[in-house]
N, C-alpha and C positions, 0 to 999 in steps of 0.2 A: 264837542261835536266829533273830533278827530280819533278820541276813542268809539264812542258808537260806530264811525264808520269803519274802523280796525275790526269791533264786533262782530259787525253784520258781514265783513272780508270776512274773515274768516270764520263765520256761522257759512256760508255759502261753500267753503272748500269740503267743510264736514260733511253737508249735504252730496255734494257731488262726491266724492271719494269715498262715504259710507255707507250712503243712501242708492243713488243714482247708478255709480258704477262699481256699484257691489255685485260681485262674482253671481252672487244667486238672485242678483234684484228683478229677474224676469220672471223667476218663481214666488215673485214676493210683491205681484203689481197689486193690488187692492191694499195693503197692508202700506205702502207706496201711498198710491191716491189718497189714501185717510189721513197719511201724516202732511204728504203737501197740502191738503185740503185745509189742513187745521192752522200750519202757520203762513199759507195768506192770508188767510183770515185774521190770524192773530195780528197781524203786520198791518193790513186795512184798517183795525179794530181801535180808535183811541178809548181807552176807559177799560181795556180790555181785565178780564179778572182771571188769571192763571191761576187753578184749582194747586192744593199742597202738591198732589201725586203725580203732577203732569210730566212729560217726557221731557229731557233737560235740551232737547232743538224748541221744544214751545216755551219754555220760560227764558231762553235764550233770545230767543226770535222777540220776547214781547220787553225783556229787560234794552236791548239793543235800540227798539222802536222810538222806546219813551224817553229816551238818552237824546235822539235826533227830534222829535217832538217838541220837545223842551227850546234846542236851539233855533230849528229850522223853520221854515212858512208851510203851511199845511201845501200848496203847491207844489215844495220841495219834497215834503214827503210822500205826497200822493203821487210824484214823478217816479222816486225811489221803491213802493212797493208798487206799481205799477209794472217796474221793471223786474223787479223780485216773481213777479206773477207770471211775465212771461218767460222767465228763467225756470221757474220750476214745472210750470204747464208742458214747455218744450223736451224737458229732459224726462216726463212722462211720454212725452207723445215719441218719442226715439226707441222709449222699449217693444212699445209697439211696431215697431217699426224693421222687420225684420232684413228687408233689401232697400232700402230709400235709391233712387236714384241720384244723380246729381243734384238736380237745383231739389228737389225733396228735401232731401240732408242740407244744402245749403241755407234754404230758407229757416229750416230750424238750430242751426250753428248763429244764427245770428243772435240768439235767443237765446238759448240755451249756454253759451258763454258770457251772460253777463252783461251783455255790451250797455246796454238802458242804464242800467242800476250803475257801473262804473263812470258814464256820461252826469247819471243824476250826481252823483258824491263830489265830480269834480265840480261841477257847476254850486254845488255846496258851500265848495273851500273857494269858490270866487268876489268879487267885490260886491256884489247886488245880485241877487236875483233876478234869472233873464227870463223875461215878457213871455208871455206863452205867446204869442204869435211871431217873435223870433224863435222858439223852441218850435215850434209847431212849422215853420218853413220846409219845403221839401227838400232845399237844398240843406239846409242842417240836418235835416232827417238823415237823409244821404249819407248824409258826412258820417252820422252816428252809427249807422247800421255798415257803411262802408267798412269804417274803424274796426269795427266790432267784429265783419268777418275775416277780414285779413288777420285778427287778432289768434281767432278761432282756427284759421287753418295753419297757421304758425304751429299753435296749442297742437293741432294734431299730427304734425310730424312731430314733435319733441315729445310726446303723450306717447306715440305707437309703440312705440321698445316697451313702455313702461305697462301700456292695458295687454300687449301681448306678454309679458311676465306675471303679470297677476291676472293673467282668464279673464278679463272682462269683455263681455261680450256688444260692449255698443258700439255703432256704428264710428268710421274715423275714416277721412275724407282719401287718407294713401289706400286702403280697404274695396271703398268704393269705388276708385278712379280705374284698380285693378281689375275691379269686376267690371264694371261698365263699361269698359272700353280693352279689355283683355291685354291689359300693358304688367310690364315684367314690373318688380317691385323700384329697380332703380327710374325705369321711366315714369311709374306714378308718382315717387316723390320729383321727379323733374316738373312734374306737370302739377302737383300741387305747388311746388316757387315758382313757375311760372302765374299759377292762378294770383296767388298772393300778389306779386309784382303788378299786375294789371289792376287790381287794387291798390295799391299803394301811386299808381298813377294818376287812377281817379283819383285818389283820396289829395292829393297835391294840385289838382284843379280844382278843385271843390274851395281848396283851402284859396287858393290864387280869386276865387270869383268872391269869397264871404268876407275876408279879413279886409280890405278897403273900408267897405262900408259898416263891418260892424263894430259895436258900442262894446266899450269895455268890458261886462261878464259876457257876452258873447265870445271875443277874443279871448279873453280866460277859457272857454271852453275848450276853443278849434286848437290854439295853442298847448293844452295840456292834453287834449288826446292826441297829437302828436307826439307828445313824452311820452303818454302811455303805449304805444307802440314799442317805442324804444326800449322803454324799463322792462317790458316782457317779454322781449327777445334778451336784453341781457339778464335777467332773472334765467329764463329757461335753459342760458348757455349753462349755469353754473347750479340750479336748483338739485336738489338731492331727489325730488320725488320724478323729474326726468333726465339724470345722469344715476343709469344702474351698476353696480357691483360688477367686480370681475365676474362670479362666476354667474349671474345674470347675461353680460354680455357673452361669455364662451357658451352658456344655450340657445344664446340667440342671434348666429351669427349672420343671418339673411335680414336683422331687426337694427345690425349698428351702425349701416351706412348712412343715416340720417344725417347734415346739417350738422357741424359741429364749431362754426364760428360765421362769422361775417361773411357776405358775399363782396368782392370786390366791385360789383357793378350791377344794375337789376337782370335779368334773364332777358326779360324780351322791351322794346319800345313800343308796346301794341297796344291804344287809345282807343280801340274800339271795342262798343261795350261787350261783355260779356253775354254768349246765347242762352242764357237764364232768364225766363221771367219775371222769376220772384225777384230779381234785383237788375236787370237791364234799363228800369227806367231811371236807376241813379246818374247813367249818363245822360239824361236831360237835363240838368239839374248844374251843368260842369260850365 
């Protein structure tokens, strides 16, 4: 199981890095829809038959599947492409997307980095399989798409040095905060750690209201997306594909004030929810 799920990690980073946030991928949207079109499908598809000729993302995609198939409850896996589905629908709907506002862009960062599909794999390597009406809670919900976007705007300051050296043109939440609210580039990464940190608040209520009462793969769950927080901030400290080259950095010297260790303490104490829509009802849920 733990290779299939190494698989499908990294069949997703290829996606995103060759695919998605390929320099020319905005001039290549149809040619895009066809191939994500082909491996959700292939990922939904048990019994699926990969032709000799097929693109090595579709024989990848369907060799990965049948790896987790094998071990997993067809629940687990329909959680897992499930997630896969909204990961790649999102990172279509972003090229479209050519000024997203705030909660626009956020609602689709929740998706679009994974967050489902990393929730399904952990809940995989747990002790049992958790009840879909514990999965299906809106306080787990919460929890999961909370995780996920605090995950995501972490991802996009440590990403920005990196999409601003190689041209990529999608959307990245320091980008946005500038535009939308005409703040210098040091006050938007202040205001994306602060966004981060008011999530990371919820996400500690959330966890204070669910671990009492939940049953061990539950607990497996809330408790490992808490590491998962952790491991991908200390990944990102040290990752090669966001710590750039000298002379990457000497081009870009308005792009390396970004975050470059631990904060000693969160930015703000502010418990109230976020003026987003698409995620303000997670504080109900706390």
């Amino acid at each position: 199981m733990l290779r299939g799920i190494g698989c499908l990690m990294e069949l997703a980073l290829v996606i995103d890095d060759d695919v998605l946030d390929h320099p020319e991928a905005r001039n290549r949207i149809s040619e895009i829809i066809r191939l994500v079109g082909q491996i959700t499908h292939v990922m939904e598809s048990p019994g699926y038959r990969v032709r000799e000729n097929a693109p090595l993302l579709i024989a990848a995609s369907h060799d990965a599947m049948e790896q987790l198939r094998a071990e997993c409850t067809p629940t687990e896996v329909a959680r897992l492409s499930s997630g896969f589905r909204r990961t790649l629908a999102s990172g279509v709907h972003k090229l479209h997307l050519d000024e997203p506002n705030e909660d626009e862009y956020l609602a689709l960062r929740i998706h679009d980095i994974g967050g489902y599909s990393y929730a399904a794999w952990i809940a995989m390597c747990g002790p049992a399989p958790i009840p879909g009406d514990e999965w299906n809670e809106p306080a787990v919900q919460a929890l999961i798409e909370c995780t996920t976007l605090l995950v995501g705007v972490e991802n996009d300051v440590f990403s920005y040095q990196r999409e601003k050296s190689e041209a990529q043109t999608s959307p990245n939440i320091v980008g946005i905060l500038q535009a939308a609210r005409g703040l210098s580039f040091n006050r938007a990464i202040a205001a994306a750690v602060e966004l981060r940190d008011r999530l990371m608040l919820l996400i500690l209520r959330l966890r204070e209201r669910l671990m009492p009462s939940a049953e061990p793969p539950l607990q497996h769950l809330i408790e490992r997306l808490g590491q998962f927080i952790i491991a991908n901030t200390e990944a990102s400290l040290c990752a090669p594909r966001y710590n750039p080259s000298a002379a990457q950095r000497m081009a870009l010297e308005d792009v390396v004030k970004t975050p470059a260790c631990w904060a000693p303490s969160l930015s703000t104490t502010d418990t109230s929810p976020l003026p987003y829509p698409s995620i303000s009802w997670w504080w109900n849920h706390c």
